[in-house]
C-alpha positions in Angstrom: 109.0 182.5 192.8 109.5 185.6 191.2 112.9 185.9 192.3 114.0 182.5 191.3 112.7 182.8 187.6 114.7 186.3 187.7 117.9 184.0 188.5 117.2 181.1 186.3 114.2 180.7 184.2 113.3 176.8 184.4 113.2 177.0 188.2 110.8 179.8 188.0 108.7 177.0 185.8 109.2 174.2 188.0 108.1 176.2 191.3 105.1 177.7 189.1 104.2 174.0 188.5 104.8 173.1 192.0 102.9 175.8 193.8 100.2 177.1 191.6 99.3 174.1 189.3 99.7 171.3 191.4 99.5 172.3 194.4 96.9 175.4 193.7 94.9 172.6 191.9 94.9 170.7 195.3 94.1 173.5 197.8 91.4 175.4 195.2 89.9 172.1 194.2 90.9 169.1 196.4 88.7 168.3 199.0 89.2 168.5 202.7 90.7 164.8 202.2 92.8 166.2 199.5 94.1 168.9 201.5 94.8 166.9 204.3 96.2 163.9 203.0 98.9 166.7 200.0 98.7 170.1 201.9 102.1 169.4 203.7 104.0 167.3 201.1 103.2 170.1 198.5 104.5 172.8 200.9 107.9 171.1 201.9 108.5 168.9 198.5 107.8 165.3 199.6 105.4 165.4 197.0 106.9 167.3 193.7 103.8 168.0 191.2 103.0 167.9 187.6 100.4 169.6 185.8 98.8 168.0 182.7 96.0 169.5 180.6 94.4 168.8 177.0 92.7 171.2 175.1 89.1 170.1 173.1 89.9 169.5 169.4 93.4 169.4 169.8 94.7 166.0 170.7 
């Protein structure tokens, strides 16, 4: 990952999302249903991720 953000910046951001938001959100937090039914589909990119978050006080 670190490599690809060295070579162009919004990959780096888009695998970040990918692998550590979406699909560390999944592994860290998902159940074993979760990880069973997304684990694969994160890993080869039949299922690409987003990562949404709001902030207390702050719309």
């Amino acid at each position: 990952m670190e490599a690809a953000g060295g070579a162009d910046i919004s990959l780096g951001v888009k695998l970040g999302v990918q692998y550590s938001l979406w699909g560390g959100s999944i592994i860290n937090l998902g159940t074993k249903k979760h990880r069973d039914r997304f684990f694969d589909g994160i890993d080869n990119l039949d299922y690409p991720g987003c990562f949404a978050m709001t902030e207390l006080h702050h719309g």
